[in-house]
C-alpha positions in Angstrom: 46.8 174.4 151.9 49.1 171.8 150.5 47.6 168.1 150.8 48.9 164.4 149.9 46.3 163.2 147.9 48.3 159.8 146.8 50.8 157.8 149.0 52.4 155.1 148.2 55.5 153.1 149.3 58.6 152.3 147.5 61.6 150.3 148.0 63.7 151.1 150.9 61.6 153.4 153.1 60.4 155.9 150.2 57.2 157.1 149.2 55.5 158.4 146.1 53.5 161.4 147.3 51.3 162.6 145.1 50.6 166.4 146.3 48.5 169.2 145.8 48.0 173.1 147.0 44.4 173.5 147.2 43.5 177.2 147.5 39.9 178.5 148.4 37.9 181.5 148.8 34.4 183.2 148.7 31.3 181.0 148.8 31.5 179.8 145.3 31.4 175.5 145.1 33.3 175.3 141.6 36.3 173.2 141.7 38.7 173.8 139.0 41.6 171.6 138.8 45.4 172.6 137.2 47.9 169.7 136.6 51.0 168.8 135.2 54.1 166.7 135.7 53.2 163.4 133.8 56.1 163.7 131.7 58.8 164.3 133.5 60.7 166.2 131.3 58.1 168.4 130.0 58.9 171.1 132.3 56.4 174.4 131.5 53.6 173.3 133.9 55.9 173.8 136.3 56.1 177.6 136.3 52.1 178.0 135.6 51.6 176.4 138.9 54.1 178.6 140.7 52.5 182.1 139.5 49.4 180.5 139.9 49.7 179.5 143.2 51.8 182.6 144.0 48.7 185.1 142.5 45.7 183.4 144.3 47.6 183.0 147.6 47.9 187.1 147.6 44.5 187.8 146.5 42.3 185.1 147.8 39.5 187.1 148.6 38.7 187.5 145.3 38.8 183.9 144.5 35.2 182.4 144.7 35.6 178.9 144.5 38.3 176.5 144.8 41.2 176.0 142.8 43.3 172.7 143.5 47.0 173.0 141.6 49.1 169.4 141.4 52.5 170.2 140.1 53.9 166.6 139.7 51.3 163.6 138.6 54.9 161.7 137.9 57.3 163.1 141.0 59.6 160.6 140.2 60.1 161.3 136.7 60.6 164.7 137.6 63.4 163.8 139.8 64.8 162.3 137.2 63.7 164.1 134.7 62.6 161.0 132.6 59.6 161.0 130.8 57.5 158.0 131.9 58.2 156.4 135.6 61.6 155.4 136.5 61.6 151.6 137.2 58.8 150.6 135.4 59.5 151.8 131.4 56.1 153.4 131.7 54.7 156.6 130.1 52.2 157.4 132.5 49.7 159.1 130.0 49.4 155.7 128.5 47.7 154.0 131.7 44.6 155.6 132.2 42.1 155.5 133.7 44.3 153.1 136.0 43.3 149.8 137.4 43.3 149.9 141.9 43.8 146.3 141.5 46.6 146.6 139.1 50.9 147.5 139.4 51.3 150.3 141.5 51.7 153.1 138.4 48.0 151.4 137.2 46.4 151.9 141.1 48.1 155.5 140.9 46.7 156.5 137.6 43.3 155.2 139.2 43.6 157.2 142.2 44.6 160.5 140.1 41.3 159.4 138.2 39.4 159.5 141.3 41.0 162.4 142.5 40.0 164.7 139.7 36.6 163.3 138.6 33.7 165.4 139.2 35.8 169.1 139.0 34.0 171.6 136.7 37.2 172.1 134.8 40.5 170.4 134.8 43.6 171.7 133.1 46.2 169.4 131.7 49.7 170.9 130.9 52.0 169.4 129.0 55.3 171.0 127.2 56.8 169.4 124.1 59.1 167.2 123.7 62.7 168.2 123.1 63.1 167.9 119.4 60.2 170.4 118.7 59.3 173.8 119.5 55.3 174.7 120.3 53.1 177.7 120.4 51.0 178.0 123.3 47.9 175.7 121.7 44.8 173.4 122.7 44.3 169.7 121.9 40.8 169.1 121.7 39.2 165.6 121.0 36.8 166.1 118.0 34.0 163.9 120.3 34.3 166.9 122.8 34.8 169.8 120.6 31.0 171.2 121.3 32.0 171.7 125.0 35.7 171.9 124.8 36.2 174.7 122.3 34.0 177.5 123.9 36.1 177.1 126.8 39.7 176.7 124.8 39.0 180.0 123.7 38.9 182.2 126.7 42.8 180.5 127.4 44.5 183.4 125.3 45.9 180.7 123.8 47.1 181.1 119.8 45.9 177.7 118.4 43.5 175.3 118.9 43.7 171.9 116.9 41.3 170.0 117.0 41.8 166.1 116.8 40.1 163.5 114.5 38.7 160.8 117.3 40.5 157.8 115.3 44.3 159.8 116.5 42.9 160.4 119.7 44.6 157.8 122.5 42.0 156.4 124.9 45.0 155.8 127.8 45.2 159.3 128.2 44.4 161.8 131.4 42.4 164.0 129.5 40.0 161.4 127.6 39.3 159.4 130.5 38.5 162.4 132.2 36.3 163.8 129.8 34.7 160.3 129.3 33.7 160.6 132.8 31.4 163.8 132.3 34.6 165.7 133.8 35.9 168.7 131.2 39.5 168.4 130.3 41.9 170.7 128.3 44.9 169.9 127.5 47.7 172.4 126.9 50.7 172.4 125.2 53.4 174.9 124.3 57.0 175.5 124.2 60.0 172.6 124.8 61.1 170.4 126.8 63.4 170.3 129.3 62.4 173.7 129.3 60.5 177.2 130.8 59.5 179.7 128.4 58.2 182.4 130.5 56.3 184.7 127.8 54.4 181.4 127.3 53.5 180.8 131.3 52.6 184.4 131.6 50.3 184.1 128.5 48.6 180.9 130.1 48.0 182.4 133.6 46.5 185.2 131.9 44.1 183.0 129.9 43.7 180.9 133.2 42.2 183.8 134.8 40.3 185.0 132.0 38.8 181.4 132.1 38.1 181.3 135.9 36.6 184.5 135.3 34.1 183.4 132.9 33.1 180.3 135.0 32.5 182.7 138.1 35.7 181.3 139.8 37.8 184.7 139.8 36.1 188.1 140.6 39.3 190.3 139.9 40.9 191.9 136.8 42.5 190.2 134.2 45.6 191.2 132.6 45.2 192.3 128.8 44.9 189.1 126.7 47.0 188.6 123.5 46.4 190.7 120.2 44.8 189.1 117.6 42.6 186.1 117.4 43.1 182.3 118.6 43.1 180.0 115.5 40.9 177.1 115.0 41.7 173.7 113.2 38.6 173.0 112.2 38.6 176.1 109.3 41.2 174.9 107.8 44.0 171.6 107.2 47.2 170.9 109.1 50.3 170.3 107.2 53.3 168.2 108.2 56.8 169.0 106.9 59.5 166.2 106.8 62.4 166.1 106.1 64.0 164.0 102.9 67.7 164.0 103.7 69.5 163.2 107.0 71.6 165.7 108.4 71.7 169.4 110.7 68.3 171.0 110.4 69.1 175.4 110.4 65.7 176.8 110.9 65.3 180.3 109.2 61.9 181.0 110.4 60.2 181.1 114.0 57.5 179.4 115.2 53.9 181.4 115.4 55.0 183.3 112.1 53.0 182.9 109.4 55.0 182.2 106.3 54.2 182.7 102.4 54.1 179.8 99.4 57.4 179.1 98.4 59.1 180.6 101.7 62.3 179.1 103.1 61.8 178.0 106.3 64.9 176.1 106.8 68.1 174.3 105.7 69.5 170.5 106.2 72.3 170.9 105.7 75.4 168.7 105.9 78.6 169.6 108.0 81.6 167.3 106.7 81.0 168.7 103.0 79.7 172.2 103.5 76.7 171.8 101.4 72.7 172.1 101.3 70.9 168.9 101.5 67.6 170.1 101.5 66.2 173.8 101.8 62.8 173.6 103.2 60.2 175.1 101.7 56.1 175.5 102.1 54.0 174.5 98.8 51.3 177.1 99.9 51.1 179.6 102.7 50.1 179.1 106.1 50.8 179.3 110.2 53.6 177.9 111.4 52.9 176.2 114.8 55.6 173.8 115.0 59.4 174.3 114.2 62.3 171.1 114.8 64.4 172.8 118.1 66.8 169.5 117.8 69.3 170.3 114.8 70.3 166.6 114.4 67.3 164.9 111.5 66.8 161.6 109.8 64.9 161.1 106.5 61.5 161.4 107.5 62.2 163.3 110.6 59.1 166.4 111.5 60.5 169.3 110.9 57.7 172.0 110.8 53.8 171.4 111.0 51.5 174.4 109.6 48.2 175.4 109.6 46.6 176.2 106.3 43.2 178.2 106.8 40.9 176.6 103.5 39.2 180.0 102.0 35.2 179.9 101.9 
């Protein structure tokens, strides 16, 4: 059944609405919540929510519970495909938990807040940005790890990184949610602008998997991924940079695990036909991030890698 949860009018006879397709089956009282669209150009979320949707709406009697599935938080950067909220220079995922007596975007943020609080799992998808490629992963505050994690791992995701709390923003969906006693994960994977199908299909498996374990889903599960998720906490995450400005070639794909001394890519500059920097790792590791916009500065990411620390 597709709702308006948030109304809201704009200049010139418009509205903001805010909607949802809330889907529910069996006598089961879990609520589990899937959203996306607070960046408007992250753009992965968007084909989770279709098969989602699409899946539960064929077999709802073997849903036991209620699943509520919000495609756009930020419609109008969607639209647009802006990141934040057109009009108001705004990321959205820097406003919460919202303020009802605040701008309109802070009494929105406040009403998504209200909105979610109290589900026994909420979802938050987010793509990357378009300068970087992602595996499918988790982001998990280290305050909510203990809860967080055992969960993460049923999403047949391949990584889950862990955050220090200090580089953990407060304005976010996710920890004002999971301040309020209401379990948030958030997912990111792929690029943006972007769908990369393998990567949905891999996260509506895991979804299910997940809704299975929580006593949401009663029917089968499609095979998960071979081989195991990865997690932070065993290990150290390494940042590559670049040192020269110029057209970053990567050589090497992201989710391959690459050897000390490997090349994993080439800045190269155009006008001269030469080499600027060939990128290399100092030690072996898991590379979860890889640049997808060729154009670098000095000090640009290029690559971050996971290095699991040997007991």
């Amino acid at each position: 059944m597709i709702k308006t949860v948030i109304s809201t009018e704009l200049p010139v006879d418009e509205h903001l609405l805010i909607r949802k397709n809330s889907l529910t089956g069996g006598s089961g009282r879990k609520r589990i919540c899937i959203v996306t669209g607070t960046h408007g150009d992250e753009l992965e979320g968007q084909y989770i929510c279709w098969r989602i949707g699409e899946l539960l709406q064929s077999r709802l009697s073997e849903l036991d519970g209620t699943v509520d599935i919000y495609p756009a938080l930020n419609p109008m950067g969607i639209d647009s495909i802006t990141r934040g909220i057109p009009n108001f220079d705004l990321d959205m995922n820097r406003i919460f938990p919202g303020d009802p007596m605040g701008s309109m975007a802070e009494n929105t943020a406040h009403s998504i807040i209200e909105e979610l609080r109290g589900a026994d799992l909420v979802i938050d998808i987010h793509s990357s940005n378009i300068f970087l490629y992602e595996v499918p992963q988790v982001r998990i505050n280290q305050l909510t790890a203990g809860t967080l994690v055992p969960l993460a791992e049923k999403l047949n995701l391949d990584f889950l990184w862990v955050h220090e709390a200090a580089t953990v923003l407060e304005s976010t969906l996710a920890y004002s949610l999971n301040s309020l006693n209401t379990p948030t994960l958030v997912v990111e994977m792929g690029v943006g602008m972007r769908i990369t199908q393998s990567y949905g299909e891999q996260l509506v498996t895991g979804i299910l998997n997940l809704m299975r374990h929580l006593g949401v889903w009663k029917g089968d599960v499609p095979p998960l991924k071979e081989g195991r998720t990865i997690l932070s906490t065993k290990g150290t995450v390494d940042f590559i940079n670049a040192s020269a400005s110029g057209v970053f070639i990567p050589l090497i794909k992201h989710s391959n695990h690459a050897e000390a001394g490997q090349l994993i890519g080439r800045i190269v500059d155009p006008l001269h036909g030469t080499v600027l920097q060939d990128v290399k790792l100092e030690k072996p590791g898991f590379v979860f991030t890889i640049r997808a916009y060729p154009v670098v500065y000095e000090g640009s990411l290029l690559a971050r890698v996971y290095r699991e620390e040997k007991a």
